[in-house]
N, C-alpha and C positions, 0 to 999 in steps of 0.2 A: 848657463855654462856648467851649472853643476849637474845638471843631467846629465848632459856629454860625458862629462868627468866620469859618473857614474852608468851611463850606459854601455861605458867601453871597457872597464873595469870594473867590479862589484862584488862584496863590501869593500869600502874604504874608511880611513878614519879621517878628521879633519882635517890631519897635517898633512895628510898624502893628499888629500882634494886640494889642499892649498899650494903643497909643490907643484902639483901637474895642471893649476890653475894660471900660477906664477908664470909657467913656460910657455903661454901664449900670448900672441901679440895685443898688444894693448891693456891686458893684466898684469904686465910687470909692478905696478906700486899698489896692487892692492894688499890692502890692511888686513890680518889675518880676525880682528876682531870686527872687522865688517861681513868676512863670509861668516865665522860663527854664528855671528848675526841672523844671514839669511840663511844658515842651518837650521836653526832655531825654528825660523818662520817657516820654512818646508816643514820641516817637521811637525810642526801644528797645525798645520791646513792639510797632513795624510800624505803629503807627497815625496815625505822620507821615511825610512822608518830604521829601527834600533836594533840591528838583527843580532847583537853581542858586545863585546865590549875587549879588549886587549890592552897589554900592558905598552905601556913609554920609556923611555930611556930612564926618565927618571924614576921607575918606579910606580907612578899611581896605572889607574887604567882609564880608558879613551873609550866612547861609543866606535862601534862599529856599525855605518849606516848603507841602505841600498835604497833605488827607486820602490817605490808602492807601485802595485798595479796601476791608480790613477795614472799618475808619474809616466809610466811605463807607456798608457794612454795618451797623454799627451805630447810627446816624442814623437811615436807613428804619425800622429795624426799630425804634428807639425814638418812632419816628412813625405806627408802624402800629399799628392796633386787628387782631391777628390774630382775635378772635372775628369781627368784621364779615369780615376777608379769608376767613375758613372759609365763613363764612353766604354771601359774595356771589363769589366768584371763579368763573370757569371752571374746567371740567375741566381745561382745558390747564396754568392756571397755577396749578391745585392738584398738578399729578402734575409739573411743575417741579418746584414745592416740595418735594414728597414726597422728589422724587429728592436734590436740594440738602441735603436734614435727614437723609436716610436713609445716604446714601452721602458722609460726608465722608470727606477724601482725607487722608490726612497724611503 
């Protein structure tokens, strides 16, 4: 859910992910120190990152965060029907593929 959040919007800060988290169905009682949480945890596995940081009502200041490219990767891909991208792609952007899946870099 926090992709979404941030896929559709981007940067945000935690409080704004937590309003616009809170306003979907089924997220109504979550805990604000459970998404900081799993902020937390995105963020140390790459799949958020800390593009600045802005001030709060009160004064101190707040990360400003967006998807990582991973991140970013994993969205598409949980958006794609690869049977259809097999059946319907181009050659070009089949042997992209090919390359991308065959040849990861580490």
């Amino acid at each position: 859910m926090v992709f979404q959040v941030l896929a559709e919007k981007s940067p945000q800060t935690a409080w704004k992910m937590f309003k616009e988290l809170k306003k979907q169905k089924g997220l109504t009682k979550l805990d604000y120190g459970v998404l900081i949480d799993r902020i937390n945890d995105l963020y140390e596995s790459d799949y958020l990152m800390k593009v600045g940081e802005t001030k709060t009502m009160p004064g101190t200041e707040t990360g400003l965060y967006q998807l990582t490219p991973r991140a970013e990767l994993a969205v598409i891909l949980d958006k794609t029907d690869l049977d259809k991208f097999v059946k319907t792609a181009d050659y070009h952007r089949i042997f992209m593929a090919l390359e991308a899946f065959q040849n990861p870099k580490q």
